[in-house]
C-alpha positions as CSV (number, residue, x, y, z in Angstrom):
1,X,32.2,-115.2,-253.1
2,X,33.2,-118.8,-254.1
3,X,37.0,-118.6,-255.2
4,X,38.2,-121.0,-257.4
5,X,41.6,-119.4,-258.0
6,X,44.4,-120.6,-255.4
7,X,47.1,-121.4,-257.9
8,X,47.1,-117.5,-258.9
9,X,47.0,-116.9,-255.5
10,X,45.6,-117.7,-251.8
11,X,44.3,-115.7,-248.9
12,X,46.7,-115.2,-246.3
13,X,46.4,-117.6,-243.8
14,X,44.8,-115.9,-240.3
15,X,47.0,-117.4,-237.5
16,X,50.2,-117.0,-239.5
17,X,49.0,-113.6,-240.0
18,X,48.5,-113.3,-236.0
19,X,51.6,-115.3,-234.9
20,X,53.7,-112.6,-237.1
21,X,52.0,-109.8,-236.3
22,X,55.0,-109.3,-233.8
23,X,57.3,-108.3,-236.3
24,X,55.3,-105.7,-237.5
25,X,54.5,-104.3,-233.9
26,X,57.1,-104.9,-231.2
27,X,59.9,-107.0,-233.3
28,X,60.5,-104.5,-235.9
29,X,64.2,-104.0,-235.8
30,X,66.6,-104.9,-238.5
31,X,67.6,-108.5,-238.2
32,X,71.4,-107.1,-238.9
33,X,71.3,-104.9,-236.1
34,X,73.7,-106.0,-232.8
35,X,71.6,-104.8,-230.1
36,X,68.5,-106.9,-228.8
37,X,65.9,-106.2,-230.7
38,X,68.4,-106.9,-233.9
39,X,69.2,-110.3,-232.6
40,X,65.6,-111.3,-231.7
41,X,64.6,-110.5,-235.4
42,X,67.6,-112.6,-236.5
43,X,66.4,-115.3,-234.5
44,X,63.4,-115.6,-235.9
45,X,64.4,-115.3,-239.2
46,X,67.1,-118.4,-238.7
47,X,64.5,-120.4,-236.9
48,X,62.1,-119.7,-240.1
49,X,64.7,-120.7,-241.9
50,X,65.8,-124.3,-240.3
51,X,62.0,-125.1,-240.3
52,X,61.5,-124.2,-244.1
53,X,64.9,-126.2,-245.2
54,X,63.7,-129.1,-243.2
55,X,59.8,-129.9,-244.6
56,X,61.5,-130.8,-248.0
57,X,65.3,-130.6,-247.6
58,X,68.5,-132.6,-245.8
59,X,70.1,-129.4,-243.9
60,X,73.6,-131.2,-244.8
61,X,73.0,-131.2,-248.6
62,X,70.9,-128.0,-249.0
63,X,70.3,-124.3,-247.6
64,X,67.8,-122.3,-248.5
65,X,67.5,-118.1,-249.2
66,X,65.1,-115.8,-249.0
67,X,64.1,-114.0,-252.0
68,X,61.0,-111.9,-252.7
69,X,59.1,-114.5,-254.2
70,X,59.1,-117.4,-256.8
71,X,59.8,-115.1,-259.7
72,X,63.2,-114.0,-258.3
73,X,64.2,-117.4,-257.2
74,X,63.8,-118.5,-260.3
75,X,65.7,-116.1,-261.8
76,X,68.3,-116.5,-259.5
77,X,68.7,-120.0,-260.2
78,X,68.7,-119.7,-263.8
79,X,70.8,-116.7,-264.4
80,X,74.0,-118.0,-261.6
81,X,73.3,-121.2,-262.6
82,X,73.1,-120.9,-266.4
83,X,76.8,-119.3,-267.8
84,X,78.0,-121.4,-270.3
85,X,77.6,-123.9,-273.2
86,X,73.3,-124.7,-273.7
87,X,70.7,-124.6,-271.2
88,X,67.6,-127.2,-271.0
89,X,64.0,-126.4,-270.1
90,X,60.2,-127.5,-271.0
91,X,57.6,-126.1,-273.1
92,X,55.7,-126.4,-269.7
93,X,57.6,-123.8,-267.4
94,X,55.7,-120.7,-265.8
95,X,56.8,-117.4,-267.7
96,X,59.3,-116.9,-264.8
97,X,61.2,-119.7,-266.3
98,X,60.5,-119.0,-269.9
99,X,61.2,-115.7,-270.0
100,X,64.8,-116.1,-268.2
101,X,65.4,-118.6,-270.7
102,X,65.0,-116.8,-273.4
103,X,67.3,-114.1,-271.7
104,X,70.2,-116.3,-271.7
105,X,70.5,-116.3,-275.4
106,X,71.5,-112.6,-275.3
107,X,74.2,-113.7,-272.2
108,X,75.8,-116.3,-274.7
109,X,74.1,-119.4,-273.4
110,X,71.9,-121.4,-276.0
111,X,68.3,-122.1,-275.2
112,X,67.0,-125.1,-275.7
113,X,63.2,-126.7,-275.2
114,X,61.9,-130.0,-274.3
115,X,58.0,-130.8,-276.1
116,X,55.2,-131.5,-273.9
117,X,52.9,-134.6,-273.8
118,X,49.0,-133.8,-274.1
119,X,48.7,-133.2,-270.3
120,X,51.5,-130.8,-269.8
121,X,54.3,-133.4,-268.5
122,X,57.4,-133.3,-269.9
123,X,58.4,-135.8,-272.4
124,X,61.2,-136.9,-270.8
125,X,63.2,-138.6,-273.4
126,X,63.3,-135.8,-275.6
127,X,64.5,-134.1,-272.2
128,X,67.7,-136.0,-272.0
129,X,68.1,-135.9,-275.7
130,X,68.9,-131.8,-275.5
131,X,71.1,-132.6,-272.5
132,X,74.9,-133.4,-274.3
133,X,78.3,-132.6,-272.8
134,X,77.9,-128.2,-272.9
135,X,74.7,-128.6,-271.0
136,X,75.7,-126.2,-268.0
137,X,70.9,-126.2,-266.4
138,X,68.6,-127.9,-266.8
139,X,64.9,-126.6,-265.1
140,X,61.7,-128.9,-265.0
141,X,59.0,-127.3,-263.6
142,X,57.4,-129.5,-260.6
143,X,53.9,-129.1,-261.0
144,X,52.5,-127.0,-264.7
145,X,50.5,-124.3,-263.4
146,X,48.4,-124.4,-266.3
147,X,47.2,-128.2,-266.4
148,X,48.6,-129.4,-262.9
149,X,50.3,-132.1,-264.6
150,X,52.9,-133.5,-262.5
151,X,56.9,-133.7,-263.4
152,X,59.1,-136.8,-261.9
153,X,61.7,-134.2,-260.8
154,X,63.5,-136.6,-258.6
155,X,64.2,-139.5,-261.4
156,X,64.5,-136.7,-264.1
157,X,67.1,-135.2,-262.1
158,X,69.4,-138.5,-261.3
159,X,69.1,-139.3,-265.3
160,X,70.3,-135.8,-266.1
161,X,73.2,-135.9,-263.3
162,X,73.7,-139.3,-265.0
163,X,74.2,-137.9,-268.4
164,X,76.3,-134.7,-267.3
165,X,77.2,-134.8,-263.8
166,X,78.9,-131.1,-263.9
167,X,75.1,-129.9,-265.0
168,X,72.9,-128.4,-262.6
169,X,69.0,-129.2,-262.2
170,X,66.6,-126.5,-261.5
171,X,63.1,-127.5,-260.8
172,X,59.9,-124.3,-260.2
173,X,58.2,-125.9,-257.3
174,X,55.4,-123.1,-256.9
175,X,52.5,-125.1,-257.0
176,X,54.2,-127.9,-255.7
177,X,55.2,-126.9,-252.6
178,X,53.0,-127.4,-249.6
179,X,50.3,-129.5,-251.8
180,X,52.5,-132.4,-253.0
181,X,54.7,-134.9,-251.0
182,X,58.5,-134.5,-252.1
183,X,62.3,-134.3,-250.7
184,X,65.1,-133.4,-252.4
185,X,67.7,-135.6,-253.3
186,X,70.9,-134.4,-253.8
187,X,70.7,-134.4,-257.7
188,X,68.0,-131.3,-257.3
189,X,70.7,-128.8,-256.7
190,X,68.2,-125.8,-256.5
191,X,64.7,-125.7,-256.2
192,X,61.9,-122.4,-256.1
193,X,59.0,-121.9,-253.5
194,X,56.6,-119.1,-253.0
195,X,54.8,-118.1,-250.0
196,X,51.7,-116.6,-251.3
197,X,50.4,-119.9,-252.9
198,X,50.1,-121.7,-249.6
199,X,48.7,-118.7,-246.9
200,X,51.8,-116.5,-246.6
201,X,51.9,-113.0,-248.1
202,X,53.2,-111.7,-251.5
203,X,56.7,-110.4,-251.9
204,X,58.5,-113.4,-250.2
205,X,59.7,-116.5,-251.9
206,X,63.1,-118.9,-251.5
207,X,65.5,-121.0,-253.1
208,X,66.7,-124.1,-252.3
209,X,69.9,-124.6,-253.4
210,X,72.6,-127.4,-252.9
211,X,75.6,-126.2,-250.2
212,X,78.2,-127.1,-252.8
213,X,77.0,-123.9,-255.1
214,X,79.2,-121.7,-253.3
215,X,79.6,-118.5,-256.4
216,X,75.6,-117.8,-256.5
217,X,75.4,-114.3,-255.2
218,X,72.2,-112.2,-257.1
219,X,72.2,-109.4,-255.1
220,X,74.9,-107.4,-253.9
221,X,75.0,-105.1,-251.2
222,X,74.9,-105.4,-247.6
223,X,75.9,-109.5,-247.4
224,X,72.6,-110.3,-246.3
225,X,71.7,-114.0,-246.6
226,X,75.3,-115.6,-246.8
227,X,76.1,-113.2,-249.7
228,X,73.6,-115.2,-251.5
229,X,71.2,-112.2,-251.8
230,X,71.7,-109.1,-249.8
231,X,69.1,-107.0,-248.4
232,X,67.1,-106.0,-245.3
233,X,65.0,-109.3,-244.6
234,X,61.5,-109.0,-244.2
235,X,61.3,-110.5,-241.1
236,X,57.2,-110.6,-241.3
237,X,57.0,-112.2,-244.3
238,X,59.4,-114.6,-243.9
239,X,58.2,-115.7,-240.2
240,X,54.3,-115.5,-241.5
241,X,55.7,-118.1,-244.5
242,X,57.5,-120.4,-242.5
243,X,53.9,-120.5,-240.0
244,X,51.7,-120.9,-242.9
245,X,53.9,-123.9,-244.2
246,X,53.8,-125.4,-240.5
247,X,49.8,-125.4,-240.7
248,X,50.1,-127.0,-244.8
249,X,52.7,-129.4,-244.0
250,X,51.3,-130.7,-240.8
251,X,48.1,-131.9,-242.6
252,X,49.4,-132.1,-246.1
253,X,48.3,-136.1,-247.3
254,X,44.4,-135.2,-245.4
255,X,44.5,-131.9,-247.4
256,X,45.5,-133.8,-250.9
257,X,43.2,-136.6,-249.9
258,X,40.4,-134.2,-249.5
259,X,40.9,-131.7,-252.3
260,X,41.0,-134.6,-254.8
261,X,37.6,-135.4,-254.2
262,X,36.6,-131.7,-254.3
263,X,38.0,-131.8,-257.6
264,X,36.5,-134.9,-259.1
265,X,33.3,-133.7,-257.5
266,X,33.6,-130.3,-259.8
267,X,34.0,-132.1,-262.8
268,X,31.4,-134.3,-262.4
269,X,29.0,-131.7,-261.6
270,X,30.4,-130.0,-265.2
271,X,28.0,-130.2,-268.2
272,X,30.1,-132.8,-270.2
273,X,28.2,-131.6,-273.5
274,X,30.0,-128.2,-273.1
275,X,33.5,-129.0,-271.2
276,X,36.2,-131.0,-271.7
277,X,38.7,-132.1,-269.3
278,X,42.4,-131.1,-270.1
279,X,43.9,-131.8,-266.6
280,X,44.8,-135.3,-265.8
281,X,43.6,-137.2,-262.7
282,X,47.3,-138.1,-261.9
283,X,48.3,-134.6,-261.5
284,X,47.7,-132.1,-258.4
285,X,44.2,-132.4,-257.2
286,X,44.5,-128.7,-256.6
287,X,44.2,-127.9,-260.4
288,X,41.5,-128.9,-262.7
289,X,41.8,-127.4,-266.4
290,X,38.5,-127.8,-268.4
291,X,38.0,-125.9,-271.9
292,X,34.2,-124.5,-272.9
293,X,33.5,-126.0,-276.1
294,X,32.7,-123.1,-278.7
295,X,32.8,-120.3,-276.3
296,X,35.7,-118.0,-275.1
297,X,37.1,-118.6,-271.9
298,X,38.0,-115.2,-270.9
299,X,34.2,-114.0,-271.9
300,X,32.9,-116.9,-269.4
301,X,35.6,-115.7,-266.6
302,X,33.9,-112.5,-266.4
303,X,30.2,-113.5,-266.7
304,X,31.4,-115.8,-263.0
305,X,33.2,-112.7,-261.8
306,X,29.8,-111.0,-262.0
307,X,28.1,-114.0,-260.4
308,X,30.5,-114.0,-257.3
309,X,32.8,-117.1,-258.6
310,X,36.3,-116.4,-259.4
311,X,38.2,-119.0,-261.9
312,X,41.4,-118.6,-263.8
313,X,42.2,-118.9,-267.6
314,X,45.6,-119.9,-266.9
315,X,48.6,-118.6,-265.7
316,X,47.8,-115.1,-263.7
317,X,51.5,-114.0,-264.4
318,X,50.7,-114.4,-268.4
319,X,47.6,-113.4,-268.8
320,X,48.3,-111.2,-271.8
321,X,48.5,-113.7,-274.3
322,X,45.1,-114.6,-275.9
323,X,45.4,-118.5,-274.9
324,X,48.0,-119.9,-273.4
325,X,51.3,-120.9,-274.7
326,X,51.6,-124.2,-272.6
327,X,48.3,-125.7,-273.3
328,X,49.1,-124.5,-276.8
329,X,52.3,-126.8,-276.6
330,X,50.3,-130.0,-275.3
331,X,48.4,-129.8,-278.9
332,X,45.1,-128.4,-278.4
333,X,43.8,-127.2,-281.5
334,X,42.7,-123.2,-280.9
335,X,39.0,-123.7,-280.5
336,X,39.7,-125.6,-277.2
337,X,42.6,-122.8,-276.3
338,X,40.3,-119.9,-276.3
339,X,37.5,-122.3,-273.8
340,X,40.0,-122.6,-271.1
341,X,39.2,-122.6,-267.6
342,X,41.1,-123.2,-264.8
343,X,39.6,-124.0,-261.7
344,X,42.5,-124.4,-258.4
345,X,41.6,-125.2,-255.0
346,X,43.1,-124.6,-251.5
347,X,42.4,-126.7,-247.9
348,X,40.1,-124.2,-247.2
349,X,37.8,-125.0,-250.0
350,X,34.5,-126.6,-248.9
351,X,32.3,-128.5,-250.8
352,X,29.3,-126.6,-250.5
353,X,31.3,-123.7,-252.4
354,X,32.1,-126.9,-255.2
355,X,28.3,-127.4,-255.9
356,X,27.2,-124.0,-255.6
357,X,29.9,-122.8,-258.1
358,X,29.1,-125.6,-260.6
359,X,25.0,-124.7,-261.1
360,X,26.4,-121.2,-261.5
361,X,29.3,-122.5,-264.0
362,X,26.8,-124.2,-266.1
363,X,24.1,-121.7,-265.9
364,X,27.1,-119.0,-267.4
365,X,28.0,-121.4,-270.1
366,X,24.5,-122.3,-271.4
367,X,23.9,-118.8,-270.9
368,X,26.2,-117.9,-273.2
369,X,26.6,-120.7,-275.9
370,X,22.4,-119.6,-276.4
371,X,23.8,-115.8,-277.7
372,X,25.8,-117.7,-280.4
């Protein structure tokens, strides 16, 4: 197998795995509970917590809570964050974003929609020309999961705050987190992580969020989470995310270094007479976007299935829509929307899976441009 989808989603990291295994074993108890076991779990759970906060964050300006993944943080963001007046977004956002946006309109808060530039970025003027004195959120996705194209978050957030102060600035940092050098500064107020995408395990996620935003309870119930989000922690998913980020983080600029070249090395290995390149060599080097010329991408994602090499056509939380919405936002004309490929790398990828994977790639593509 040769997989070529880590933005959809990784394989759990082993030693994080391992290292949490406790919790599942001997460590089991509820983290609320008084008695020893109970305080051991909380233990863990705050020392998760103090080492996720500080890889990207200033523990004086920002917290962080745990939510079950980077679906609900976003959502929790968007719909505590967003009450009044108009609400600001890109073209660019992961459904998660979208699709809350489109929410609010229903919950009295106007939509708006900043236009994309050919590689998936923002075009940040027309950003700051939806933001006006009603502007109550703005969200900017960090990294676009569909072309990898990178967002300034941190000077896009300053000329927001500069514009409105009073509005709050969201940023989706899925694909971000983990592959991509950033702090916060204190004009991010919130900001949305996911565990699976970096060797933790699905169903946990969490939300940075300034300490200022005191009224941002989600959940209610048991006061879990400083009344941010309440609910029995999962104490294993939590502790194997904050292990898999120590193993990410501790080798991050090698890992981006070395990816990039895994990535250039893919493309070059592409037959140029049948794709093009979407994504743009200043974006992650863990996503490379490519479109088959005159063939269907989703036809060519199942003829590599069968061959043992497992590719993307996008986002994996949209994949319902016939071509994407985002790249259909950067301009592509719909010839080049139904030949998308998307190709996404982890540290783990090696580069004898790279070559491999291209000579099977090509021989799919050929293969099936000769039936037309």
């Amino acid at each position: 197998m040769i997989y070529l989808d880590h933005a959809a989603t990784t394989r759990p990291n082993a030693r994080a795995l391992e290292r949490a295994g406790v919790f599942y074993q001997t460590t089991w108890f509820n983290p609320s509970a008084l008695y020893a076991g109970g305080t051991e779990a909380a233990r863990a759970v705050r020392a998760a917590r103090e080492s996720l906060l500080s890889r990207i964050a200033d523990p004086f300006v920002h917290e962080l809570v745990f939510t079950s993944g980077g679906t609900e943080a976003d959502n929790q963001a968007i719909f505590c964050g967003a009450k009044r007046g108009n609400a600001v977004a890109t073209l660019g956002e992961h459904s998660a974003v979208f699709s809350a946006f489109k929410e609010l309109k229903g919950r009295g808060v106007e939509p708006r929609f900043a236009p994309l530039c050919a590689d998936g970025s923002v075009n940040g003027e027309e950003l700051l020309r939806l933001v006006d004195e009603k502007t109550s959120f703005v969200s900017v996705v960090h990294v676009n999961s569909e072309t990898g194209a990178v967002n300034d978050i941190c000077a896009l957030s300053k000329a927001v705050k500069q514009k409105n102060p009073r509005t709050l600035f969201h940023s989706d940092g899925v694909q971000a987190f983990g592959k991509i050098p950033v702090r916060l500064p204190k004009e991010i107020d919130l900001y949305s992580v996911s565990a699976h995408k970096i060797g933790g395990v699905k169903g946990v996620g969490a939300l940075y969020k300034a300490k200022s935003l005191r009224s941002f309870t989600y959940q209610f119930g048991g006061g879990q989470e400083s009344d941010f989000r309440s609910g029995t922690e999962n104490v294993f998913g939590i502790c194997c995310f904050s292990y898999a980020a120590e193993e990410v983080f501790s080798e991050l600029p090698v890992n981006e270094e070395r990816v990039a070249a895994l990535r250039e090395l893919l493309f070059s290995r592409l037959d140029q007479e049948i794709f093009t390149r979407l994504s743009s060599e200043r974006g992650t080097p863990y996503i490379l976007t490519v479109s088959a010329k005159g063939l269907r991408g989703a036809v060519l994602q199942q003829l590599l299935s069968a061959q043992g090499v497992f590719a993307g056509t996008g986002s994996a939380c949209s994949s319902k829509k016939p071509f994407s919405r985002v790249l259909e936002a950067c301009g592509y004309p719909q010839e080049t929307l139904y030949g998308v490929l998307r190709f996404s790398f982890s540290p783990q990828t090696t580069e004898e899976e790279v070559l491999a994977g291209a000579e099977i790639i090509n021989r799919a593509a050929r293969e099936l441009k000769s039936r037309l």
